[in-house]
C-alpha positions, 0 to 999 in steps of 0.5 A: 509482523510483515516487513514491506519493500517497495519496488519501480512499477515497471512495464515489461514485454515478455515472451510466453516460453511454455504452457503446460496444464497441471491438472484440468482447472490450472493452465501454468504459463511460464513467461520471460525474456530480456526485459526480466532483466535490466534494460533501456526503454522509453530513454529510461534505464530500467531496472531488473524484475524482482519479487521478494513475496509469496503473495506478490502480485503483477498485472497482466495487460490484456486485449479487449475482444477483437483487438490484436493489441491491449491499451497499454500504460505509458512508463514513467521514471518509476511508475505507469502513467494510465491513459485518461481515455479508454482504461486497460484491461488488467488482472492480478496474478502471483508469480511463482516458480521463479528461475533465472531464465522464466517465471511461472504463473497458474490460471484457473481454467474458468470463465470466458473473459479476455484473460481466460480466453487469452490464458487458454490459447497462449503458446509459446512464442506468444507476447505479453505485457506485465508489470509489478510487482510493486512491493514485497512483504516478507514472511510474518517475523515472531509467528510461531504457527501460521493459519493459512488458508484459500481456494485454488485462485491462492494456490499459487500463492500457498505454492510458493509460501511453502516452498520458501518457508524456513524449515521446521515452521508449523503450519496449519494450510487449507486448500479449497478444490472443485474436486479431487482431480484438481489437487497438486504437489506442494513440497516444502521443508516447513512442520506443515498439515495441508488439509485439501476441502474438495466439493465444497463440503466442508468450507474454508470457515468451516475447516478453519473454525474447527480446527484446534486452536494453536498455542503460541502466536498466530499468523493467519492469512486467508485469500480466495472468493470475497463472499467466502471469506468473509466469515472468517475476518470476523472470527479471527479479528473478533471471536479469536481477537487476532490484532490486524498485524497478525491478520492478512484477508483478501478477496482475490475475486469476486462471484458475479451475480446476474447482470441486466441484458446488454442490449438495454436501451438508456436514454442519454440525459447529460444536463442530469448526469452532470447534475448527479456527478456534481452532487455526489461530489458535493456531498458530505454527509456520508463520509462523515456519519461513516466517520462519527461512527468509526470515532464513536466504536459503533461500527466496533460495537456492531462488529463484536455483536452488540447488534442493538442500539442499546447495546451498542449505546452501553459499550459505546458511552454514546447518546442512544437516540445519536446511535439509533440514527447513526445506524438507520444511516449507515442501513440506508449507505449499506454499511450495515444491515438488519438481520432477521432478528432485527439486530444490526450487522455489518454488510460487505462494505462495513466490513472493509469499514472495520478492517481498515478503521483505524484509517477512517477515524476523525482524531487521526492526522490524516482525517484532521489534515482533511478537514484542515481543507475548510480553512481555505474558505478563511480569509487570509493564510490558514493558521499552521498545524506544524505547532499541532504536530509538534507537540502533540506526541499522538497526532505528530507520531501518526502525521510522520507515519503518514510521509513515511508510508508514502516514502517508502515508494522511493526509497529505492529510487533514492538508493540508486540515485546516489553512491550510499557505499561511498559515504561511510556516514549518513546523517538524515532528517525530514518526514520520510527519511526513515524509509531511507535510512532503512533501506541504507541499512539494508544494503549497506550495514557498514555505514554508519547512520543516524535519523534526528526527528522530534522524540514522537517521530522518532518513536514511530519511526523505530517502532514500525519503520525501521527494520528490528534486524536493523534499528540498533544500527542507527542512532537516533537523535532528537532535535526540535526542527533544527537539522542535526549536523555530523562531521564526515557525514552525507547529509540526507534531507528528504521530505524536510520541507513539507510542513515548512512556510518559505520564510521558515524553510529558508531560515533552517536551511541556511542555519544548516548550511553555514554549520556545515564543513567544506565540500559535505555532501548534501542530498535533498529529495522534496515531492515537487509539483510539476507544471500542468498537474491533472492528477486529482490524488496530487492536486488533492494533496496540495490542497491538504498542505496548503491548508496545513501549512500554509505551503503546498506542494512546491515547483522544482524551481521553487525548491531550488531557489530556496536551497540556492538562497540558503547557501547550498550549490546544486552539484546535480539534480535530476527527476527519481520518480513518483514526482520527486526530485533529488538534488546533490548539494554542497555548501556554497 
């Protein structure tokens, strides 16, 4: 229901222009100065500020007690690269009020940590650091009544949802307070009930669960105290059966429960901390059993309330001796927990467990890329699971969605690296390119676009890609691996060689190349793996890729011997961001 845009992470030194207290628990601090434009640091062109969001987020850098500066991230081309050493210190903030000169951010009068105590005694002229946001979600298209609720650390959030959403939508808002003398002004043009819950008497669950349950389709977004919320994931996922594009729930902080003394004595013992450190990260077990349980619908079965064993045997069709020993597991893991009847129910941890569990079950792309790792201790090349992808419609459909979330992060990148304006058509092919596509379509609707991808692919790509406003303006073309080429068309090629061994990445590539016209125009963006890569997340995913398809991520000279090979000629070719590379091409 909420279409996202993604955004550089930028770095931008900001100048305090005001501090003003809205009531005794909100101090609202309005920031700005030339860096919410576009500038030039670090030898990078940088790109303006822009929030697109209600619940967008930024992070404010704050200096650790006793220091006059905070550690900072260094900038990248479109991302911060976070110091190994000592970790800055950051929080979370939505910003609202934004005008042309300052962007107004609340912070709730409460706790003594570095940004409370910053927030209470920021003035006017004061410096800070901020950065994000780094992507936007938009209003929920197809809602016909909103359910939104939070306690004053989402105020800011409500503010500005209200504030911008279109007139004459219902809504339903419950706002949690202290007390009274903490309630504020929240205009908006919207059909909207705020009901302010002061005291704690009565709770968010409680002012939400008794509220008359609206016709129609129901968006509910719900942000606040972790432990607070809670309850309410389950009623409206499971007792009000919302599906998750129509549920949004997040823990914007959580209480703090009594910690041991800071002056307790801990004997150093390395030998044993690195034994621990290498057992844990030896250890399968844990992620599997989570995972069994996911596949089989345990954690399913116990979220609905099937909080026996065999009642969770009869709804799951699984062995009851598998399930009784799958749940004394997950107990031990803290994934769920014996209540005082002595029925099974999900913990915090098996909570997120559920809203994400579609991520963590084993019949995904994503979990058999994972597992596709243990055909590295094979002798020989690991067998490809191209094949797998491409014929299976469920696990291709699921791997390109995969590439394409992942693209989506530069999809901006690739719009401000190349003259889409110019190009009056756009033939594009690979796994991300239909993040691109949509963000041309986006900015430019009188190009004309196609996307050609196996049928799978193409559905997914149309289904959860492609903007609704936007799809039937872009024709989509099956092919089975062959790129598709289009007179008088640029032809955009992004993520094109992931799944490709180099003799087959050659072979298609120089097929494209002599089909093409004289002087076309063609951009190839690949994600290249760069000399002296640390980054455990990249070097995990090169291992993923490898196992898959027996390539891994390649070095730009690599990419570029291969284009080069296939009779393509590098007009440019230049760094994007997020490890990625474009190269202008044309035939040779």
């Amino acid at each position: 229901m909420r279409t996202r845009v993604t955004f550089p992470i930028v770095l931008r030194e900001l100048t305090v222009l005001a501090v003003a207290d809205v009531n005794a628990g909100t101090r609202r601090i309005t920031v700005g100065g030339p860096q919410l434009g576009a500038f030039h640091a670090h030898g990078l062109d940088l790109p303006a500020w822009t929030s697109e969001g209600f619940d967008d987020h930024v992070k404010f850098f704050f200096a650790a007690p006793g220091a006059d500066r905070p550690v900072l991230p260094r900038q990248e081309i479109a991302s911060l690269d976070w110091p190994a050493g000592e970790r800055p210190i950051a929080k979370d903030y939505t910003p609202h009020g934004i005008t042309a000169d300052g962007v107004d951010f609340d912070f709730v009068r409460h706790g003594s940590g570095p940004a409370a105590t910053w927030a209470e005694h920021a003035k006017p002229g004061d410096t800070v650091w901020m950065a994000g946001p780094k992507m936007s979600l938009s209003h929920p298209a197809g809602a016909d009544v909103i359910v939104a609720a939070g306690d004053e650390t989402a105020l800011p959030a409500l503010r500005r949802w209200l504030h911008e959403m279109p007139a004459g939508t219902r809504a339903h808002v419950f706002v949690e307070i202290a007390d009274d003398s903490r309630r504020q002004e929240l205009p908006t043009a919207a059909d909207a009930e705020i009901t302010w819950l002061s005291g704690g008497s009565p709770t968010l669950d409680e002012a939400v669960r008794a509220l008359p349950w609206p016709d129609g389709v129901v968006f509910a977004w719900v942000a606040g105290e972790a432990g607070a919320i809670r309850p309410l994931r389950r009623y409206l996922r499971v007792e009000r059966e919302l599906p998750a594009s129509q549920v949004e729930i997040t823990g914007y902080w959580k209480r703090s429960s009594t910690e041991a003394p800071l002056d307790e004595t801990v004997e150093e013992q390395p030998e044993d901390d690195a034994h621990d450190r290498l057992h844990e990260l030896a250890e399968i077990v844990p992620g599997l059993a989570i995972r069994v349980a996911v596949t089989l619908g345990v954690i399913d079965a116990v979220d609905a309330g099937d909080g026996t064993a065999a009642a969770i045997s009869a709804r799951t069709g699984a062995d009851p001796g598998t399930v009784e020993s799958l749940l004394r597991y997950l107990a031990a893991l803290d994934v769920v927990a014996v209540d005082a009847d002595g029925r099974h129910v999900l913990t915090a941890l098996g909570e997120e467990l559920a809203e994400d569990a579609d991520d963590y079950h084993l019949e995904n792309a994503e979990a058999i890329l994972d597992l596709g790792v243990l055909k590295l201790a094979a002798a020989g090349a690991p067998e490809s699971l191209r094949a797998v992808f491409e014929t299976d419609e469920r696990l291709g459909g699921q791997a390109r969605g995969v590439v394409e979330d992942l693209a989506l992060w530069i999809a901006p990148l690739i719009m401000s690296a190349y003259d889409w304006a110019g190009a009056g058509a756009v033939a594009a092919t690979g796994h991300g390119a239909g993040a691109a596509v949509n963000a041309i379509a986006r900015a430019h609707p009188g190009v004309k676009l196609s996307l050609s991808a196996l049928p799978s692919a193409l559905t997914m790509v149309r289904d959860r890609i492609l903007d609704k406003e936007h799809a039937g303006h872009v024709e989509l073309v099956p092919t089975s691996g062959a790129v598709v080429v289009r007179d008088g068309a640029t032809h955009l090629l992004v993520h094109f060689l992931d799944w490709l061994t180099d003799a087959d990445a050659a072979h298609l590539l120089a097929e494209f190349a002599r089909a093409l016209p004289a002087g076309t125009d063609v951009v190839v963006v690949e994600d290249v793996r760069p000399d002296g890569d640390t980054d455990v997340e990249e070097i995990e995913n090169d291992l993923r890729l490898r196992a898959a398809f027996g390539t891994g991520r390649r070095t730009a000279e690599q990419v570029s011997a291969l284009l080069e090979t296939a009779g393509l000629r590098t007009v440019t070719a230049g760094d994007i961001g997020w490890s990625h590379r474009m190269w202008h091409l044309t035939p040779a």
